[in-house]
KEBATOR-934755 format. One line per field, with one value per residue (C-alpha): residue number from 1; residue in one letter; x, y, z. Coordinates in nm, 4 decimals. Example, Ala and Ser with C-alpha at 12.3 -4.5 7.8 and 13.67 -1.06 7.14 Angstrom:
2
pos	c(1  2)
code	c(A  S)
u	c(1.2300  1.3670)
v	c(-0.4500  -0.1060)
w	c(0.7800  0.7140)
END
This chain:
458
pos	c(1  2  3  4  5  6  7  8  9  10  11  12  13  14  15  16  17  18  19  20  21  22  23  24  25  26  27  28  29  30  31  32  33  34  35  36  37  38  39  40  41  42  43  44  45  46  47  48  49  50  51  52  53  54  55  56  57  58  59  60  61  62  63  64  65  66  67  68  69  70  71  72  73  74  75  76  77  78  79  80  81  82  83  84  85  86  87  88  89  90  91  92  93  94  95  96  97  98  99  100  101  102  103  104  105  106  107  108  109  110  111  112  113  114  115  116  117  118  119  120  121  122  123  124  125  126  127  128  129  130  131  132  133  134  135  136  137  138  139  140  141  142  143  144  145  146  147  148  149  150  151  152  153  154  155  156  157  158  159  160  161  162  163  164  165  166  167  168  169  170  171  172  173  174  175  176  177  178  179  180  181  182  183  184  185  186  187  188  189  190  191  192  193  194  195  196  197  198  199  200  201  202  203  204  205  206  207  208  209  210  211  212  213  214  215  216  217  218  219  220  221  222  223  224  225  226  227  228  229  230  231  232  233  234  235  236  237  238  239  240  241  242  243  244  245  246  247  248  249  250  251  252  253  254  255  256  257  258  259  260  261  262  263  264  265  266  267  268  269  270  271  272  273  274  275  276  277  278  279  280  281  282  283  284  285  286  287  288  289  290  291  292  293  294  295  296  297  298  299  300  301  302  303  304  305  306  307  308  309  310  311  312  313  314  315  316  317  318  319  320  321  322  323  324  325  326  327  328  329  330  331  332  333  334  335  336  337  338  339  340  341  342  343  344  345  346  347  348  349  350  351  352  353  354  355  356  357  358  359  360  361  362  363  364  365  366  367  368  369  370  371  372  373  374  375  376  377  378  379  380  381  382  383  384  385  386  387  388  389  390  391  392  393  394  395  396  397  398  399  400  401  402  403  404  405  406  407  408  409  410  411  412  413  414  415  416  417  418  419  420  421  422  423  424  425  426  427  428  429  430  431  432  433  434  435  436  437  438  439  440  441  442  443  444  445  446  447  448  449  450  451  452  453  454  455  456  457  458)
code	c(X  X  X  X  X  X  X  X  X  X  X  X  X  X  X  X  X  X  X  X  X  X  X  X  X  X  X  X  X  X  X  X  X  X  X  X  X  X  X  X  X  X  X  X  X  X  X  X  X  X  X  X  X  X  X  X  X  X  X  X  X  X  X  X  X  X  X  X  X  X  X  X  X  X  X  X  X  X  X  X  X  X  X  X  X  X  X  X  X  X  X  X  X  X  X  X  X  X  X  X  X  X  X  X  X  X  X  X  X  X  X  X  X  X  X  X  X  X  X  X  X  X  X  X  X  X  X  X  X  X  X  X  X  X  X  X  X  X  X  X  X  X  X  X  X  X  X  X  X  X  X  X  X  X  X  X  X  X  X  X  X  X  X  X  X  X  X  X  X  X  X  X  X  X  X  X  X  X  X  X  X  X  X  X  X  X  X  X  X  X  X  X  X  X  X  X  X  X  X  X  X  X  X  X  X  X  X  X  X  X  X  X  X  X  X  X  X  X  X  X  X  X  X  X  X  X  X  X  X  X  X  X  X  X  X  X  X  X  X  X  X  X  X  X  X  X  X  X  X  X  X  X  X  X  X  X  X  X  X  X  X  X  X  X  X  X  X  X  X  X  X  X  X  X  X  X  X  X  X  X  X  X  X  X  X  X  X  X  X  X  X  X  X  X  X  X  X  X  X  X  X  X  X  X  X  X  X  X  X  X  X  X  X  X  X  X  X  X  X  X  X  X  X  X  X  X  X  X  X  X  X  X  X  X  X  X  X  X  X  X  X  X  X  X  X  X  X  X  X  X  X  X  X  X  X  X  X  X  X  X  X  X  X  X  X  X  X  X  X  X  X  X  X  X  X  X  X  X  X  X  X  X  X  X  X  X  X  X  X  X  X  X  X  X  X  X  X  X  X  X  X  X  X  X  X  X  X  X  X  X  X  X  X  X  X  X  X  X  X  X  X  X  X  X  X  X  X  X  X  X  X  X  X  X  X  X  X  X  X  X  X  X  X  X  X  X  X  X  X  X  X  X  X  X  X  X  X  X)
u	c(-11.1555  -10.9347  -10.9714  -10.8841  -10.5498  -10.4709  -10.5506  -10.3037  -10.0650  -10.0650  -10.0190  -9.7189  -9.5781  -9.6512  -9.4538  -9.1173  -9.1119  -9.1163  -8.8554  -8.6411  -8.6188  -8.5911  -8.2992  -8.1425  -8.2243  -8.0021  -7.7354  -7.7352  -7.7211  -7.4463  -7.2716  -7.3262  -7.1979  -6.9267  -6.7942  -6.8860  -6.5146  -6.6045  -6.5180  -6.7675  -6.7398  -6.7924  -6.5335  -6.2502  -5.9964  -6.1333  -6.1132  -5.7946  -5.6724  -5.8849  -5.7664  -5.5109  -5.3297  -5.1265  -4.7816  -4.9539  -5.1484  -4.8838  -4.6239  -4.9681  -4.9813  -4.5787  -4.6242  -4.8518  -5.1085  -5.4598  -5.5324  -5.4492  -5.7033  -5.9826  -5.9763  -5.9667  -6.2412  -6.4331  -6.4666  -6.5106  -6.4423  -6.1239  -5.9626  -5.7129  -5.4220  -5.2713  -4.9858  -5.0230  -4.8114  -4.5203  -4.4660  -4.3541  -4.1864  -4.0201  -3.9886  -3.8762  -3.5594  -3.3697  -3.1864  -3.4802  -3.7180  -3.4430  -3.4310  -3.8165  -3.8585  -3.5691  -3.6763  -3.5290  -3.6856  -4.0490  -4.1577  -4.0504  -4.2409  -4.5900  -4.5111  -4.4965  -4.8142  -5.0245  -4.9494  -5.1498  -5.4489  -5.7038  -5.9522  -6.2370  -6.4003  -6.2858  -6.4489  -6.4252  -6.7120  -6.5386  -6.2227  -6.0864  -6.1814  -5.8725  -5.4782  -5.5969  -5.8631  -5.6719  -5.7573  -5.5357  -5.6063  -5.4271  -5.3314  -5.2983  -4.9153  -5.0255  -4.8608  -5.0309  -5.1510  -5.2181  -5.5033  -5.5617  -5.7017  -5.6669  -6.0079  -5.9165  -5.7579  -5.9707  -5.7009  -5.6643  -5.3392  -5.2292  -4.9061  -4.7461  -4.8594  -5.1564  -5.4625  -5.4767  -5.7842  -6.0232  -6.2546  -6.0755  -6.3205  -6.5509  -6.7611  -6.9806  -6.6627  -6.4248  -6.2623  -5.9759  -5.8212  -5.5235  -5.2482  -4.9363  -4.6447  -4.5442  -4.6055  -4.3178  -4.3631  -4.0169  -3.9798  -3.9579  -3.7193  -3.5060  -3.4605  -3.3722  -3.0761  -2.9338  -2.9275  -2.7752  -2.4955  -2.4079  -2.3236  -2.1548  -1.9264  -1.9635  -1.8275  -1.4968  -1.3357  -1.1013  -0.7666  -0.6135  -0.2646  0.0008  0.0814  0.4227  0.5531  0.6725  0.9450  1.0629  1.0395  0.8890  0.5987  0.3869  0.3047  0.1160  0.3090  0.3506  0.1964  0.4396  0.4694  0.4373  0.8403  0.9858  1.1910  1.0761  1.0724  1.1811  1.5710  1.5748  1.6721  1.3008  1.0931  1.2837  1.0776  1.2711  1.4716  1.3713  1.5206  1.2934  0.9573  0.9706  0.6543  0.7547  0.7264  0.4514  0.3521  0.4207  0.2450  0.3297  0.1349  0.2379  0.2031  0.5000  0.6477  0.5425  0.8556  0.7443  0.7773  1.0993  1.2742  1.0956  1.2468  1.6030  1.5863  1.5287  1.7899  1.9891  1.9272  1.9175  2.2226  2.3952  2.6525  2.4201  2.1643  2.2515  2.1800  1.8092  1.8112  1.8308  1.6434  1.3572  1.3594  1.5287  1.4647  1.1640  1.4361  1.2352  0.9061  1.0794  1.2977  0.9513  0.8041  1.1087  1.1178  0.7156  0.8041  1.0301  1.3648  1.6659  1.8987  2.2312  2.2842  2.6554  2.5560  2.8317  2.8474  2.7956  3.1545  3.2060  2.8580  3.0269  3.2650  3.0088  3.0426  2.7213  2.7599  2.8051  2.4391  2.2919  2.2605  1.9110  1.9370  2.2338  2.1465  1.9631  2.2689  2.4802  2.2220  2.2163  2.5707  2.5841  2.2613  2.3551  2.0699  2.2135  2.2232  2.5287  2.6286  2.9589  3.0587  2.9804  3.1442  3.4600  3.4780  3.4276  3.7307  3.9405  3.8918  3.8942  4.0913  3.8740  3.5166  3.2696  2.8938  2.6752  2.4798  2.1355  2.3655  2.3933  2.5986  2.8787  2.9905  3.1128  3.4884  3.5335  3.8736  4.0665  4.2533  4.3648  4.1892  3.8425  3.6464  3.7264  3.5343  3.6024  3.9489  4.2818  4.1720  3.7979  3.7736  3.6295  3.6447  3.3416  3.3089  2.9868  2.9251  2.5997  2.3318  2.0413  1.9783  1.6504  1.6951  1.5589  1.7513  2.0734  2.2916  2.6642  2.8166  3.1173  3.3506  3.3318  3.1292  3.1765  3.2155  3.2162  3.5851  3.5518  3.6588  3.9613  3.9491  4.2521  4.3368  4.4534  4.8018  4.8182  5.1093  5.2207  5.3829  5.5930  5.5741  5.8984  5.8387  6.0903  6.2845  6.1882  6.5132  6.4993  6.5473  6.7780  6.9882  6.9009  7.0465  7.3776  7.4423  7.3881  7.6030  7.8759  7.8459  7.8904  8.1660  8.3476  8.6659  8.6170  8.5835  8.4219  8.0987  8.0338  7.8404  7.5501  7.2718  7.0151)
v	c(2.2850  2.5871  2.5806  2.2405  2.2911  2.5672  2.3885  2.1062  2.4000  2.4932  2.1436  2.0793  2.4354  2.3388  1.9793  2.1711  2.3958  2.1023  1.8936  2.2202  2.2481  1.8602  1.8866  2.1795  2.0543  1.7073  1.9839  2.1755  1.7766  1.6419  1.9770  2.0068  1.6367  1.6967  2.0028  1.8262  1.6698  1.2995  1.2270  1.0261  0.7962  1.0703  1.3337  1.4309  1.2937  0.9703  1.0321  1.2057  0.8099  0.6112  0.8101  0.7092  1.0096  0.7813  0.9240  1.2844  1.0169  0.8667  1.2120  1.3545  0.9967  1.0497  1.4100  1.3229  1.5869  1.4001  1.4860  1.8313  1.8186  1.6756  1.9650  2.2010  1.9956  2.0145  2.3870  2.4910  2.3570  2.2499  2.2246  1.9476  2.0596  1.6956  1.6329  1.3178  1.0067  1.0767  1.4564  1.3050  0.9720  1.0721  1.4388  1.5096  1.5786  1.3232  1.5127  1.7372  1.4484  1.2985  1.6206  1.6600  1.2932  1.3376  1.3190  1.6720  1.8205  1.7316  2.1162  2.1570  1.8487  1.9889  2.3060  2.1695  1.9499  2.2456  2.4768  2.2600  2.3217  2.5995  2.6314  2.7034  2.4788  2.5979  2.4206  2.4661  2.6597  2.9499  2.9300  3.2462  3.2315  3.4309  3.5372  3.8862  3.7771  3.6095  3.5590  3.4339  3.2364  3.1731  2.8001  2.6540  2.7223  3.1164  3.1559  3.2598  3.1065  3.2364  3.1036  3.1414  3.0583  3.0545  3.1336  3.0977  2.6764  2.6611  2.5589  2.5962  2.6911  2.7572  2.9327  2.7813  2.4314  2.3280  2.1851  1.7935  1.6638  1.9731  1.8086  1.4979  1.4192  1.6463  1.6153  1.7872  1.8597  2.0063  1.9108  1.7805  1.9033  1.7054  1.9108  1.8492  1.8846  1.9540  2.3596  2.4410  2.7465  2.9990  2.9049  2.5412  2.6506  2.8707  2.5904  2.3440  2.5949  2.6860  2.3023  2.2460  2.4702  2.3927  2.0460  2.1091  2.3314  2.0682  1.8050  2.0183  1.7637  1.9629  1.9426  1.7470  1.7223  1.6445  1.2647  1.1323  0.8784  0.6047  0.4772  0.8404  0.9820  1.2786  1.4650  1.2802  1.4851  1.4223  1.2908  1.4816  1.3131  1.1196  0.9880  0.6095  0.5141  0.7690  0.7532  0.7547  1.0590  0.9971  0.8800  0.4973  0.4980  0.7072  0.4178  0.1682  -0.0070  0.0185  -0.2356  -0.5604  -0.3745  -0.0939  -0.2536  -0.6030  -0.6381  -0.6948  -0.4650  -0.3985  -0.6786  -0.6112  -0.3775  -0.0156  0.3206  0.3999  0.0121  0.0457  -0.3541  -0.6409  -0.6270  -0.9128  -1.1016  -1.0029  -1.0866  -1.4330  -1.4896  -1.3905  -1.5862  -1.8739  -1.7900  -1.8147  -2.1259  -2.2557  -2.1481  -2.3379  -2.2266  -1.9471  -2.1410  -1.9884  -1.6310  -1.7269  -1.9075  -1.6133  -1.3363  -1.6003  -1.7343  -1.5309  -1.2073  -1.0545  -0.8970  -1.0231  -0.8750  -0.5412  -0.5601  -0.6726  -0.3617  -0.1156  -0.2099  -0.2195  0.1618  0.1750  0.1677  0.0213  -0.2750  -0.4159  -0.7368  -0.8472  -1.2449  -1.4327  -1.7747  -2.1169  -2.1344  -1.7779  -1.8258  -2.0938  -1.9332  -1.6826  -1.8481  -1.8340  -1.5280  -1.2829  -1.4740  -1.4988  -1.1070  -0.9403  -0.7814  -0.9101  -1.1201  -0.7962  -0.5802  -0.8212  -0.8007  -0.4301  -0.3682  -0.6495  -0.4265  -0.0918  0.1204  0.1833  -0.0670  -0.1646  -0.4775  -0.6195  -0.3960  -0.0660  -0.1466  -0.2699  0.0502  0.2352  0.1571  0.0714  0.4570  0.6024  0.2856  0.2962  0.3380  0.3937  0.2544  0.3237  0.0713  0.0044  -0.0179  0.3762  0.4958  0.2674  0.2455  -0.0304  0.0337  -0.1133  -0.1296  -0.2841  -0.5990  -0.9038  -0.7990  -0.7697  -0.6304  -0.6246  -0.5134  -0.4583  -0.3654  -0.6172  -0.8079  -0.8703  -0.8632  -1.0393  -1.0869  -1.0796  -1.3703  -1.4856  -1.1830  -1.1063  -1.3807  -1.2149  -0.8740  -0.7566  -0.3862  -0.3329  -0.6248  -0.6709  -1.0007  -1.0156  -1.3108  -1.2530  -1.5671  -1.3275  -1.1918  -0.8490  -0.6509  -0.2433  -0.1150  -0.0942  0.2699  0.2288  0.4461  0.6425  0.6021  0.9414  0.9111  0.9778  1.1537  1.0688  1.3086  1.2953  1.5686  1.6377  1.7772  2.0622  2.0093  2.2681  2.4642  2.4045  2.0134  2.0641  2.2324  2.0054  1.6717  1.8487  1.9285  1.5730  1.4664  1.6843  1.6306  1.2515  1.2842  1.5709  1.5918  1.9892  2.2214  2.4222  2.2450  2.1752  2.4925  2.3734  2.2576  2.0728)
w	c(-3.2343  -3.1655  -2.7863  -2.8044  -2.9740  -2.7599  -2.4262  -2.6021  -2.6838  -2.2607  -2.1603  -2.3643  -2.2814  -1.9066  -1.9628  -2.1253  -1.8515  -1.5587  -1.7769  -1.7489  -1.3430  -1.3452  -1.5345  -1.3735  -1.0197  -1.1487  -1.2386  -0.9172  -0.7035  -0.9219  -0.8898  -0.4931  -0.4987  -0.6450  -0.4603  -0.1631  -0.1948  -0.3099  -0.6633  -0.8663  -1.1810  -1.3932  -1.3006  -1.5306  -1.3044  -1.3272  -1.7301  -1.7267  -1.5076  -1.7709  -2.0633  -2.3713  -2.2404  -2.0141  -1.9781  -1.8430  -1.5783  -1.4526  -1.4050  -1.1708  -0.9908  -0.9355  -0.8752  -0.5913  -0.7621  -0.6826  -0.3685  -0.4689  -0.7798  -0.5963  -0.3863  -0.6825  -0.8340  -0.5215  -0.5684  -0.9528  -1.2426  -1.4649  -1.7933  -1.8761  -2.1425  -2.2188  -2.4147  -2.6299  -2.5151  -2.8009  -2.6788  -2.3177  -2.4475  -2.7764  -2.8206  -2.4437  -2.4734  -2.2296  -1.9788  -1.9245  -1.8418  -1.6041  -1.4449  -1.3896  -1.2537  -1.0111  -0.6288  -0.5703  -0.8715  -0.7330  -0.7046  -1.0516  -1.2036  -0.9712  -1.1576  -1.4534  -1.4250  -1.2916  -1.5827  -1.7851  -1.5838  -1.6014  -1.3094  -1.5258  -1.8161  -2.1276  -2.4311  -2.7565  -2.8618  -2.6255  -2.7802  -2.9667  -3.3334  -3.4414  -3.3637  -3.2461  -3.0523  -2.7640  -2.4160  -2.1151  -1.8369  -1.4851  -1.4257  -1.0944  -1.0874  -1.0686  -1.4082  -1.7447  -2.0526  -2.3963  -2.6170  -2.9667  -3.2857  -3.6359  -3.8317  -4.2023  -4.1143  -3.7909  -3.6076  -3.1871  -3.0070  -2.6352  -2.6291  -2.9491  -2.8997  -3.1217  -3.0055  -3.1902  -2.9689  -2.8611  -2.6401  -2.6135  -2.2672  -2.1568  -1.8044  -1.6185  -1.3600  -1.6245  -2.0103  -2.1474  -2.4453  -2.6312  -2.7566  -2.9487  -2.7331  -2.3674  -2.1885  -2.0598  -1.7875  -1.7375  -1.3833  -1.4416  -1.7843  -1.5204  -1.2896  -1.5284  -1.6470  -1.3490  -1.2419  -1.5830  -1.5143  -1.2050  -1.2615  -1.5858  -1.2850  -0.9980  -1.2689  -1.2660  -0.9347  -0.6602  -0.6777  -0.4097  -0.2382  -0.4258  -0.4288  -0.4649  -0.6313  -0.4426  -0.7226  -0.7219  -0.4144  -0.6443  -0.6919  -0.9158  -1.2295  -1.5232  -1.7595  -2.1287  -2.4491  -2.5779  -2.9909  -3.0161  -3.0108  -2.9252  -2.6130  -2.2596  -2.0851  -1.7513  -1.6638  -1.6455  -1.2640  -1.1996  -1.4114  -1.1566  -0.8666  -0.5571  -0.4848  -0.2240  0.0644  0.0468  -0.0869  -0.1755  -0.4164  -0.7200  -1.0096  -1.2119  -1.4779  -1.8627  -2.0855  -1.9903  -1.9955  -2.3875  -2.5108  -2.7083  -2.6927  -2.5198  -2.2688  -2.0803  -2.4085  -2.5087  -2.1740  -2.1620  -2.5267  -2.4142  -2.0984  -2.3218  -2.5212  -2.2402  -2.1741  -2.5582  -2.6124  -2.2501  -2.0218  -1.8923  -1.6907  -1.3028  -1.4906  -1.6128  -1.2714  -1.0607  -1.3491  -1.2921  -0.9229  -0.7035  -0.8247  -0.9829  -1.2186  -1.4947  -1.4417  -1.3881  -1.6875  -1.8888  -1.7565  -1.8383  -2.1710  -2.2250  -2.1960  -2.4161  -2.2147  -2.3901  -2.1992  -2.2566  -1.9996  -1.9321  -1.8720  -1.6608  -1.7376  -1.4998  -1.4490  -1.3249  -1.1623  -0.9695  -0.7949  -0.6129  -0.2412  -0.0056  0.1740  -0.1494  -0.2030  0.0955  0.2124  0.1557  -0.1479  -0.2731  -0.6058  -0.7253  -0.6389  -0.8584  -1.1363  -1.1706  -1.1918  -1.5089  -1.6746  -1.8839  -1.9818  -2.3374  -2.6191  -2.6700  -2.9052  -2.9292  -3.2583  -3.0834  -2.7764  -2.9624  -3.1283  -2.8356  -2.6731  -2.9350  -3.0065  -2.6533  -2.5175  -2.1667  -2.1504  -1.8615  -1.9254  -1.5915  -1.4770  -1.2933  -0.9487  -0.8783  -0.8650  -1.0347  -1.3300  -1.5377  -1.6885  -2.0638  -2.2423  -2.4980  -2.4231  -2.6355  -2.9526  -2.7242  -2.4682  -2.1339  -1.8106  -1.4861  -1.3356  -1.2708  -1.0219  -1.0966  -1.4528  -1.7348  -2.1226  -2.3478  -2.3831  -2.6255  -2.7824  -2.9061  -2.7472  -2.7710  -2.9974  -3.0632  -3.0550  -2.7198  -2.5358  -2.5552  -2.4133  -2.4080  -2.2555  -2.0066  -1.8045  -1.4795  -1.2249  -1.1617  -0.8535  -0.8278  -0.7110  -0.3162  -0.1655  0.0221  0.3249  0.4058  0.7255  0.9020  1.0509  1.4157  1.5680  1.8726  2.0881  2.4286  2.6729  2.8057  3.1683  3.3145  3.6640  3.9007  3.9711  4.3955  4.3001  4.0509  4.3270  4.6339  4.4080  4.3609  4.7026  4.8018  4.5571  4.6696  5.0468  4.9849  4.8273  5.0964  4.9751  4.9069  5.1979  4.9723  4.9488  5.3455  5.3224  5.1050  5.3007  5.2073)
END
């Protein structure tokens, strides 16, 4: 009875121990086939691909890391630190994540990647049971990591990111651990700074040459913050497009830089006031058709420019013959000198001169100037022989536009040359003295009546 228990006791001893090598010699082939180089089913890449850890798959696929880990696995073993999907999708700060998955930041992103793998199989039964106990390991990026535990919670950490999945997937090639948020190494940290700062510096654009304004013939400057209303900054005759001689496109359309009025509006209103009111229609004729006088005047007083228009009517209108029309240029030149850049109404100008008795406005036409004065109880422009009365005072008064109606067309005073008086003088030429002589001895000789002179020889 014992010996038969005891040869049972041998045979069963002699089973374990052939189950043993069995199972290690299935170790030592799946281990020689997988550092052969060819990656089976079971290897931890093929987990780490097939995972729920998808965001950390796809940065190694765009990384361009698997051929690089199937050499690694070829040779030892690995452990996987994977961030869960929220760590790279939500808590990624935005700007860092566009500056990993840049095509220029590629050696960062591989640096990244690799510091969250440890060429040896860590699991979690080797882990460091407490704070003071810690170990380190190198990654592939050649840079260091720091593991830890906590033994009164039980809790796992690698640097200070806690461990949420320890042996998430574990193979016979290597294990994956989840952890709570992403390892960020110094070097990639450093790199993301100094890229940070230099285009926070690059953003800063060169200053160029200086450009010049073509209304001005200026240097163009930027122009000083000005208060809603208050008066434009530049004179009236630097806001000015240049007239058609010099660049015919027209001005610029309403609505200025400060949006102070709708300018475009207000002329449109007093052009049709212009005609409303009749006798006027040959000055909204020319504003609107000839000229682009209206689109500039719009624009002038969308910056808040002030206007005072001396309006001729049809009659005087009339007498304008074909060549004061025709000329390049010439409608506008008539136009400016009938526009003041003041406000002026028919009270303020009465006043004027009654006060000073003659009164100079300037005009858009540089660089004349309009000559007011007192005359019949009204206004009157213009000198003797090309003036006129105002007329219909007071058309169109808005504040910003203002429309006086005249019964003449008014030219500046044309510079009369002074003509430089030429003197003319005669040269007077002297006789030599031998002549002088010679014709009175002729004379003499003719007449020979005097013995006196039949001595003188010629």
């Amino acid at each position: 009875m014992f010996f038969n228990s005891l040869l049972l006791l041998l045979l069963l001893l002699l089973l374990q121990i052939s189950c043993s090598r069995f199972s290690l010699a299935l170790q030592e082939n799946s281990s020689a086939t997988v550092r052969s180089g060819q990656i089976n089913s079971n290897s931890v890449l093929v987990a780490l691909l097939d995972s729920h850890y998808t965001e950390l798959a796809e940065l190694v696929e765009k990384a361009l890391l698997l051929q690089t880990l199937e050499e690694t696995v070829g040779k030892h073993n690995i452990t996987i630190f994977a961030p869960k999907n929220e760590a790279l999708e939500r808590d990624l700060d935005p700007e860092f994540k566009r500056f990993l998955l840049e095509p220029g930041n590629l050696k960062s992103l591989q640096t990244l990647l690799l510091y969250h793998i440890v060429p040896a199989k860590i699991d979690r039964h080797s882990w460091p049971k407490s704070t003071s106990a810690l170990t380190h390991h190198f990654t592939l990026s050649n840079e260091r990591v720091e593991l830890s535990g906590d033994d009164s919670s039980g809790e796992k950490f690698i640097g200070s990111a806690k461990v949420i999945s320890p042996n998430a997937v574990d193979r016979p090639d290597g294990v994956i651990h989840g952890i709570e948020q992403l390892l960020i190494p110094r070097s990639v940290q450093q790199d993301f700074n100094n890229r940070r700062s230099l285009r926070s510096i690059s953003a800063v654009k060169p200053e160029g040459a200086p450009e010049v304004d073509p209304r001005t013939h200026r240097l163009k400057k930027p122009a000083p913050p000005v208060k809603p209303g208050a008066p434009p900054v530049l004179p009236i005759y630097d806001a000015m497009a240049p007239g058609p001689s010099l660049a015919p496109a027209p001005a610029p359309g309403p609505g200025g830089p400060h949006h102070h009025f709708n300018g475009m509006r207000q002329v449109k209103d007093f052009i049709q006031t212009l005609i409303q009111y009749g006798g006027y229609n040959e000055m909204a004729d020319i504003l609107v058709n000839l000229t682009s006088l209206a689109t500039e005047m719009g624009r002038l007083v969308s910056e808040g420019y002030v206007l005072t228009v001396l309006a001729p009517n049809d009659e005087a209108m009339a007498k304008l013959t074909t060549d004061q029309l025709s000329e390049p240029g010439a409608p506008e030149q008539i136009i400016y000198y009938h526009i003041i850049p003041e406000y002026q109404t028919e009270e303020s100008m009465y006043n004027a001169v009654r006060r000073f008795g003659k009164v100079s406005y300037d005009t858009l036409r540089l660089p004349h100037k309009v000559l007011a004065q007192e005359a019949d109880g009204s206004v009157r422009f213009g000198h003797s022989d090309g003036s006129a009365y105002l007329f219909d005072p007071d058309i169109y008064t808005d504040g910003r536009i203002s429309v006086q109606g005249i019964d003449g067309v008014l030219f500046p005073p044309e510079e009369k040359a002074k003509e430089e008086k030429k003197t003319i003088k005669v040269a007077t030429v002297k006789p030599r003295r031998g002549k002088l002589l010679e014709a009175a001895c002729r004379m003499l000789v003719a007449i020979g009546q005097d013995s006196r002179f039949t001595s003188c020889r010629l």
